[in-house]
N, C-alpha and C positions, 0 to 999 in steps of 0.2 A: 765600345766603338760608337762615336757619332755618326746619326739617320738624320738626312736633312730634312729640317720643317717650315712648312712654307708661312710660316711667321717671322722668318729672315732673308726671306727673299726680297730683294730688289728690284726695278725695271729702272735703265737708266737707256737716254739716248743722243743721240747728234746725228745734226745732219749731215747728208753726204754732199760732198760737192763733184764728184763719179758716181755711178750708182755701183753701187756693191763694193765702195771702197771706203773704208774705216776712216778717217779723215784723223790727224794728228792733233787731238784738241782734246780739251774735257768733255767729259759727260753730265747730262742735266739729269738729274734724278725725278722720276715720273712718278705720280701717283695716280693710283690706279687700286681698285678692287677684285681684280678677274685678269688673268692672262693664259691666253691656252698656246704660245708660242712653240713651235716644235718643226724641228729637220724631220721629212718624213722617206726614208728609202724605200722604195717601191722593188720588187725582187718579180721574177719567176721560176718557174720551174722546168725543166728541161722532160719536154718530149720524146724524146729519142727511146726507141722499143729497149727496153730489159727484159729477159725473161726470167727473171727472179721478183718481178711488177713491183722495184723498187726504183725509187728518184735518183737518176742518176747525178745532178749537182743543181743550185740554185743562180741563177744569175741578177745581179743587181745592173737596172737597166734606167731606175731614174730616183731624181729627188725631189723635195721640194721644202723650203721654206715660209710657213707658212701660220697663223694662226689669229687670236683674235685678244683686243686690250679694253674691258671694261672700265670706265670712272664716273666715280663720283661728281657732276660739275660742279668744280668752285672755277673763282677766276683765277687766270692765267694759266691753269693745269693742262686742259686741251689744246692749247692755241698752238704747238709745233704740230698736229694731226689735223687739228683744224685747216692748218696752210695746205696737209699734205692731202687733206680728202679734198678740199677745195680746188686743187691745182692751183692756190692764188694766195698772193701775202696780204697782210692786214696791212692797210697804207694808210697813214696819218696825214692829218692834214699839214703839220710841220712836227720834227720831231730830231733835236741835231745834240749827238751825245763831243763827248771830249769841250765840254761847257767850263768856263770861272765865272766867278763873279769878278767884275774890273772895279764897281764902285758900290756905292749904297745904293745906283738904284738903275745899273745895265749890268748883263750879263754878260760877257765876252764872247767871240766865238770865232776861227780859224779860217770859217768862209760858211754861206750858205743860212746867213740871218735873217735874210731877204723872205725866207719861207713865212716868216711872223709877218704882223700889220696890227696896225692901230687898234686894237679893240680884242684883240685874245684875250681870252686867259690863258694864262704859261702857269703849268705847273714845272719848279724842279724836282729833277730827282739826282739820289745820290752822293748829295753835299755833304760835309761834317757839319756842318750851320745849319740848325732845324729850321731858320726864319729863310734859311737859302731854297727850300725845299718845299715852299709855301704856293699859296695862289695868288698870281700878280695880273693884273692888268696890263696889255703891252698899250703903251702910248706911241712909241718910234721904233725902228726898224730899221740897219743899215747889213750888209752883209757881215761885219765881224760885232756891232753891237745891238744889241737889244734893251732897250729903255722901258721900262714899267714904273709902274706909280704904286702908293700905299707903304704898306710898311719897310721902313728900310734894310738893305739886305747889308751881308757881313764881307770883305772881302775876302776870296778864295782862291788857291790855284786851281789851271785845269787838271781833269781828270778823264780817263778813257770812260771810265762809271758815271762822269759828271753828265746828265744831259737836262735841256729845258724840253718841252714839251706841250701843245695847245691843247687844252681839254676844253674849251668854250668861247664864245665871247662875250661882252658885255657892257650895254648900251652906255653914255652919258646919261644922266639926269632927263629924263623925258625925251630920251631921243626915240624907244624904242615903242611900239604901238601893235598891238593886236588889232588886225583891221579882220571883217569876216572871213576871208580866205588866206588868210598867214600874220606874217611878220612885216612892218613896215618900219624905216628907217629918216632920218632927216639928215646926219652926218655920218652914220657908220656904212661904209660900202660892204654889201655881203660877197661880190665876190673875190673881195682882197684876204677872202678866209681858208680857203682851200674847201669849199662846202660844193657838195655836189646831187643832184636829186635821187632821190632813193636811200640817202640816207637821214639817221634818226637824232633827232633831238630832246633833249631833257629840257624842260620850258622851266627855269624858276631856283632861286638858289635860294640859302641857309640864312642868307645874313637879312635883318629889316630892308625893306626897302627894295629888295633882290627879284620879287617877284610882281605880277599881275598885280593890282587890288581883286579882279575878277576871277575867283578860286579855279574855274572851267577854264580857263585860259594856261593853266600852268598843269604841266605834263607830259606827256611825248604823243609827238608830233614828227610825221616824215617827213622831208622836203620832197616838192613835186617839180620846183622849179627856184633859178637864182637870178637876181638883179642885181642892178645895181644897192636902189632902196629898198629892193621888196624879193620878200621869201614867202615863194606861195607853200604852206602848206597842206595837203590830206594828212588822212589818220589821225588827225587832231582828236582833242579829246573832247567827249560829251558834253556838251552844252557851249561848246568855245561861242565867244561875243568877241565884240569892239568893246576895246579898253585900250582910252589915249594913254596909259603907262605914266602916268604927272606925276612929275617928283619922284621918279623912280629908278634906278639902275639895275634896269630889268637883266639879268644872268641866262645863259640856255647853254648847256655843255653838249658835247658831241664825242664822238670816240675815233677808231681806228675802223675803218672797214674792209671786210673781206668777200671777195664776187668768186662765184667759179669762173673757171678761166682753163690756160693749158701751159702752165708751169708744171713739169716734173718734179716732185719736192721726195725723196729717197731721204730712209733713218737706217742708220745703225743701230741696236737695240741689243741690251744685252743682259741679261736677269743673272745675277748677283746669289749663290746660296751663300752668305755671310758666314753659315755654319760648320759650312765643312770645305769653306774657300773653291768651291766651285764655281764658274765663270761659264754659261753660253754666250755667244752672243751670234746672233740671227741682219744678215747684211741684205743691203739694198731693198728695205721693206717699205713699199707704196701700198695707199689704203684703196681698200679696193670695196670699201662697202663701210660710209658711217651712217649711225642711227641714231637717232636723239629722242629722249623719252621721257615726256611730262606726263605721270598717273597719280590723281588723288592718293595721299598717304603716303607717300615715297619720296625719296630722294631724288631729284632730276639726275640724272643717267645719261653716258654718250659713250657707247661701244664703237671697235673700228679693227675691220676684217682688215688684213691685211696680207698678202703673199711678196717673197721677196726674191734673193741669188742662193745661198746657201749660207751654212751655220759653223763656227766655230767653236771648240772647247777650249777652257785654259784654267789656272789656276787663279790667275789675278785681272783684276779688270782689263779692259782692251784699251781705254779711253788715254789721252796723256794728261796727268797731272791731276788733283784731285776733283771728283765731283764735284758740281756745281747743288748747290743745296733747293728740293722745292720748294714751291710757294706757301702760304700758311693757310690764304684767305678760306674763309670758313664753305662749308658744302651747302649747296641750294638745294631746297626742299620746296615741295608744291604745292602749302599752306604757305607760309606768310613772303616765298621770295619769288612767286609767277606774281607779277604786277599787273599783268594784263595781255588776254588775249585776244586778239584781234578779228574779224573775216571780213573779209571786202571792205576795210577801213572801219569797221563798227563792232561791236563785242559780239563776240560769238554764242550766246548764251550764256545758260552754266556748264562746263567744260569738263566731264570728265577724267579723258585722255588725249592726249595731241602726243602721235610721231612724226619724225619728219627723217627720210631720209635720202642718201646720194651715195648711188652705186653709177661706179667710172668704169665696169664694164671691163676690168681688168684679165688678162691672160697670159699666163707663161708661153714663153717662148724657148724651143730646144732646139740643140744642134749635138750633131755628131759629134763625140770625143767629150763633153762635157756634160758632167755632173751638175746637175743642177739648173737653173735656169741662168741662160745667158744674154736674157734682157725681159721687159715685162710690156708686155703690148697693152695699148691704150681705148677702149672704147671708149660710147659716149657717156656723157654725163648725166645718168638718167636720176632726176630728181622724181620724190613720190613722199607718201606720209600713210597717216592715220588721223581722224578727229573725230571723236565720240563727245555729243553732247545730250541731255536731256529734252524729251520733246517739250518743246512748248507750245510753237508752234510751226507754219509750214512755207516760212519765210524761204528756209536753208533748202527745205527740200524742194520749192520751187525750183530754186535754183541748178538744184541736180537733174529735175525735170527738163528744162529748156535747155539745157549745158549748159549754163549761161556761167562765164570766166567771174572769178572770183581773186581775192589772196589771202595770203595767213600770215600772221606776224604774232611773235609770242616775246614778251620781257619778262630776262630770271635776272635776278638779284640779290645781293648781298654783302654787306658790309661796304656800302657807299658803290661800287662798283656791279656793271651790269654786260651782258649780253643780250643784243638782238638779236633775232633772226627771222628771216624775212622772207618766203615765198612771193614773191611780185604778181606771179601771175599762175594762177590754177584753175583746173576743171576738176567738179567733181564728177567719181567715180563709184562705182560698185555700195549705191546707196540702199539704204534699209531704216525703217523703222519696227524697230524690236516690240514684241508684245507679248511673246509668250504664255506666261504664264501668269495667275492670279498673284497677288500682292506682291510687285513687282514695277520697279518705275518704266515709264518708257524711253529707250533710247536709241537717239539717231546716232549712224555708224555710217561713214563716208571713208573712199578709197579716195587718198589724192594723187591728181596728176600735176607735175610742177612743168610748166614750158618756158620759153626765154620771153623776155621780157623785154616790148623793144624800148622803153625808156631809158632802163640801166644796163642792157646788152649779158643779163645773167637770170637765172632759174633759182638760184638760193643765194644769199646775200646772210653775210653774220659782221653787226658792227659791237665792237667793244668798249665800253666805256670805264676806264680808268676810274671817272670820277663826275656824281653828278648828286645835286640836291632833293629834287623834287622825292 
């Protein structure tokens, strides 16, 4: 007799477009290290006198679906939890699938081209044509065409998978100039880009010529503000100068960004024993508590509490038609893929641990007649953290002294591809300098409090990048 082992279990999921209703689609298969998923019946026991001081029957009075999904972060693995703790989708600055290629060197497109402008970069994806799949510069922009320059592309029909995509944009020849507070411009219009402040940029690309000559000028950088000619930046990097950019097709990529917000985003979720063809699957689950976890030595880490409607059993998957296969990209670790950590725009020392998390304050909701919960109530979105650094000195703890607001921004990376994520605006909390004991280093330990943020109108902010050089 086969015992199922949880070396064949699966987590796969989709989203609901009802809550607590299974939606008629494939499932995307989740990777994940940790699930404690589980229907829980809640029972008692009946009061009524016996004189034989036995239980007379038990009653079952409530449920609940409910538990919790550890992962490893690589890219693209959290991004459907990521929407659903956020309340909020990652919104690109242009991004239009069902794409062809028309010629050697415009992309086609059905409507909706107009999101592009003179100075992207467009990645495709999707194509049969590796060279279709590349990074282009857009020169022109009509609603159904899209015009870029460099190498020539292959002609293809459209596809539902076919899509182009902005990962950056990218000056002429000396057009682009690091002036002391940002980015300045002489033909390229920055707000023809879909760029908006508060989000982050990678300054500097792969190819000669692509970057700064002035090494501190190239790196991430947030936008504080958009012009026409000019991108003021903060968060800039250590030592940034004025550098007229001569002779150069200065590169800076940007990603997709995600704000809390108050979109309902409900999964079906359903763990798979392969072994012995066992099928739960756990409906209408909103996150009700994510945590994100940079510690010396480990693996970066993003758990995510969730309670949902109720659970079903079956034999065979719930989903329609075959899984959708996961991602590959490799796992980020917190030696060579934390790029940098940030506070109040400037490095935070040396950094032991940074958590950050968002609890939405979430609660079942019951009613008479029904089993289970038949909706999930919404509190607020209370953003908070952790960040332990080494003392050095009493810059930081000044700052916990006087309250005085602050923010956190941390970059994980890996295999070209990056996440932000971004506290705008924080006070420290429940601060300490550790001393304890003899031979023993000393360490500051801060509680964060995350508030909104009236520039970007959000408390946590995560932008994802596809794809950047620096």
């Amino acid at each position: 007799m086969t015992i199922g082992d949880t070396s064949r279990v699966a987590l796969r999921l989709v989203e609901e477009t009802s809550w607590g209703v299974t939606p008629a689609l494939p499932m995307r298969t989740l990777r994940a290290k940790q699930q404690s998923l589980d229907f829980n019946l809640r029972h008692v026991a009946s009061e009524e006198f016996r004189d034989d001081r036995q239980v007379a029957d038990v009653a079952r009075i409530d449920a609940g679906a409910a538990g919790t999904i550890g992962m490893e972060l690589s890219f693209g693995a959290p991004d459907p939890l990521f929407e659903a703790a956020l309340f909020g989708r990652f919104q690109p600055a242009a991004r239009l699938s069902g794409a062809a290629v028309a010629s050697t060197a415009t992309y086609g497109l059905s409507a909706g081209g107009g999101a592009f402008a003179a100075g992207h970069l467009l990645r495709g994806e999707g194509f049969a044509a590796a060279g279709n799949n590349g990074l282009h510069r857009v020169t022109a922009a009509t609603a159904t065409i899209v015009t870029v320059a460099g190498t020539p592309l292959a002609v293809e029909g459209s596809g539902a998978d076919k899509a182009i995509r902005a990962v950056g944009f990218e000056g002429a020849s000396g057009d682009l100039a690091a002036t002391p507070s940002g980015l300045a411009s002489t033909a390229l219009d920055f707000t023809t880009l879909g760029l908006r402040p508060g989000q982050w940029l990678a300054i500097g690309g792969a190819g000669a010529g692509q970057s700064f000559a002035t090494a501190a000028c190239n790196g991430w950088a947030r936008i504080a503000a958009v012009s026409a000619n000019a991108l003021a930046l903060d968060h800039r990097p250590e030592g940034w100068a004025a550098d007229p950019g001569t002779g150069r097709t200065v590169r800076a990529f940007f990603g997709e960004v995600a704000r809390n917000g108050v979109e309902e985003i409900s999964h079906s979720i359903e763990r798979v024993h392969a072994d012995i063809a066992q099928v739960l699957l756990f409906r209408g689950q909103m996150v009700r508590l994510m945590r994100l976890t940079l510690a010396t030595g480990r693996i970066l880490e993003a758990s995510f509490e969730l309670i949902g409607r109720d659970a079903l059993r079956g034999d065979a998957g719930f989903g329609t038609g075959d899984p959708l296969p996961a991602g590959t990209a490799p796992v980020m670790n917190a030696v060579g893929d934390v790029l940098l950590v940030r506070e109040g725009g400037g490095g935070a020392g040396i950094v032991r641990q940074v958590t950050v998390e968002l609890n939405n304050n979430l609660r079942e909701v019951k009613a008479v007649g029904a089993l289970g919960n038949v909706a999930i109530g919404v509190g607020d979105a209370a953003v908070g953290g952790t960040l332990e650094a080494y003392f050095q000195d009493g810059a930081l703890y000044d700052k916990y002294l006087a309250g005085t607001e602050t923010s956190l921004a941390f970059v994980a990376a890996a295999g070209g591809q990056a996440y932000v994520v971004t506290l705008p605006r924080v006070k420290l909390s429940g601060g300490r300098i550790e001393a304890g004991s003899r031979n023993a280093d000393c360490v500051l330990r801060f509680e964060l409090m995350g508030l909104r943020d009236p520039a970007t109108g959000c408390s946590i902010q995560i932008d994802r990048l596809a794809e950047f050089a620096v």
